[in-house]
N, C-alpha and C positions, 0 to 999 in steps of 0.2 A: 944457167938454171938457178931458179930458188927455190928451198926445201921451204916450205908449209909443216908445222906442225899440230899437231891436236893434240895437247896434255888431256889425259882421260876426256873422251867425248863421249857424252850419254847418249846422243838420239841418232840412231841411223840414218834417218832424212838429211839431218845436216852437214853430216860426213857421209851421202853421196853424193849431196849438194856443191862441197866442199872437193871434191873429186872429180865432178864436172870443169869444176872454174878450172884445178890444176890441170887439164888435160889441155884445155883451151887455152892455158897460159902457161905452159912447158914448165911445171913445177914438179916439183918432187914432192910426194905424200906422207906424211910420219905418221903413223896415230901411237902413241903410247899408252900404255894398259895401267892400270883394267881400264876398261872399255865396258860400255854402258850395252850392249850387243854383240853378237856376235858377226863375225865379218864374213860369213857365208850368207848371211841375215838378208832374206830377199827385199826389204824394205830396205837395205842398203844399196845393194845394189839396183833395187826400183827409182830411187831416188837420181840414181847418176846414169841414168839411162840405159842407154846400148853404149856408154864411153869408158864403162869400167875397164875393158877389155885393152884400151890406151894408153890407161891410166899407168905411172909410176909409181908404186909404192910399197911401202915396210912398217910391218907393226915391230915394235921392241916392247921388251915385257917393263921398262922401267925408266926414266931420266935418266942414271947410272948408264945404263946399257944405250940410250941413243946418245950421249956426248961420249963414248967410244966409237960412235962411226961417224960423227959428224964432225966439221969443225966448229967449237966452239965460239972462236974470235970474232964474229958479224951472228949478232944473235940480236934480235926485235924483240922484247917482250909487247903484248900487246894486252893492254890493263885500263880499266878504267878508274885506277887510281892513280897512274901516271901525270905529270903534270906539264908531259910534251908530247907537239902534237904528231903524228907520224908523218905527214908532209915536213916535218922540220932538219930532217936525217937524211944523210945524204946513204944512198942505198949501191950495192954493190953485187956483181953476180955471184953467185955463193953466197947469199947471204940466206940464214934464218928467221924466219919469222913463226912465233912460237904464239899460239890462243892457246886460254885454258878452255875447261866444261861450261857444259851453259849455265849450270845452275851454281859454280863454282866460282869459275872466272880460274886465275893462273895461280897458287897459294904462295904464300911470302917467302919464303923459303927460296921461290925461284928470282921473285921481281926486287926482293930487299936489297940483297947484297949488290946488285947492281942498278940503280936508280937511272943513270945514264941513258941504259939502252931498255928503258921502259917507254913505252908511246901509248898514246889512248888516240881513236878517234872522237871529235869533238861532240858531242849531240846533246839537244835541249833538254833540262830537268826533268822534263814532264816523263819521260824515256830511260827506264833501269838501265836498258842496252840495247844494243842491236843485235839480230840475230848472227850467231857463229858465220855459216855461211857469205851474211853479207858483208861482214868484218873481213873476213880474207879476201874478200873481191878486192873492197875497197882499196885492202894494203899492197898486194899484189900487185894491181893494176896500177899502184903509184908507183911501185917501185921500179917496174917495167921499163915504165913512162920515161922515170929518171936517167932508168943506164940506157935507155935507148934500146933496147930488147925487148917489143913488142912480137909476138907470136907473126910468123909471115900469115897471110891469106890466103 
């Protein structure tokens, strides 16, 4: 399994969007707080269908508080100040893959100290970013690919 994380996410759409893909791709859910919504929030769960009900997941109130349940040592930041690309990492089961907010991205604080295991998806100038949601498909689904751990049919 891979843990998916949301460092504060503001829009309910995109973390039930984000909920969907883990369900379909046997991930584990993080959102850490605050939180842009609330997680009863029916546009949250509109967003992620009738799949919430599958879904695996845990709010923690802080970063502190989830690298006390998680393990640390395979952690992705995923930044578009990163200067590698996320197909370049050889990915592992247990592994973390950390987004920040949308309107935010991940703050330095998380991605500074460890330059190594920051990735960016690559995408044309014309484009601030890609949406939250379509970022974790992306990573997820590489990572999958890699360990050979594609979700059965």
């Amino acid at each position: 399994m891979l843990h998916i994380v949301l460092h504060q996410p503001e829009i309910p759409f995109n973390t039930g969007s984000v909920g969907r893909t883990c369900v379909a791709a046997c991930c584990k859910l993080w959102l850490v707080r605050p939180l842009g919504f609330r997680v009863d929030d029916r546009s949250l769960r509109r967003a992620g269908l009738d799949y919430w009900q599958h879904l695996e997941w845990e709010v923690v109130d802080d970063w502190e508080a989830l690298t006390k349940r998680l393990p640390m040592d395979r952690v992705w930041y995923f930044t578009k100040k990163a200067s590698r690309h996320y197909h370049q990492v050889e990915y592992a089961l247990g592994d973390v893959l950390v987004f920040g907010s949308e309107t935010r991205g991940l703050p330095d604080s998380l991605i500074l100290p460890t330059p190594e295991q920051s990735l960016r998806i690559p995408i044309r100038p014309e484009v601030r970013s890609l949406n939250l949601s379509n970022s974790v498909a992306i990573a997820a689904y590489e990572a999958l690919r890699q360990i050979d751990a594609m979700p059965p049919e």
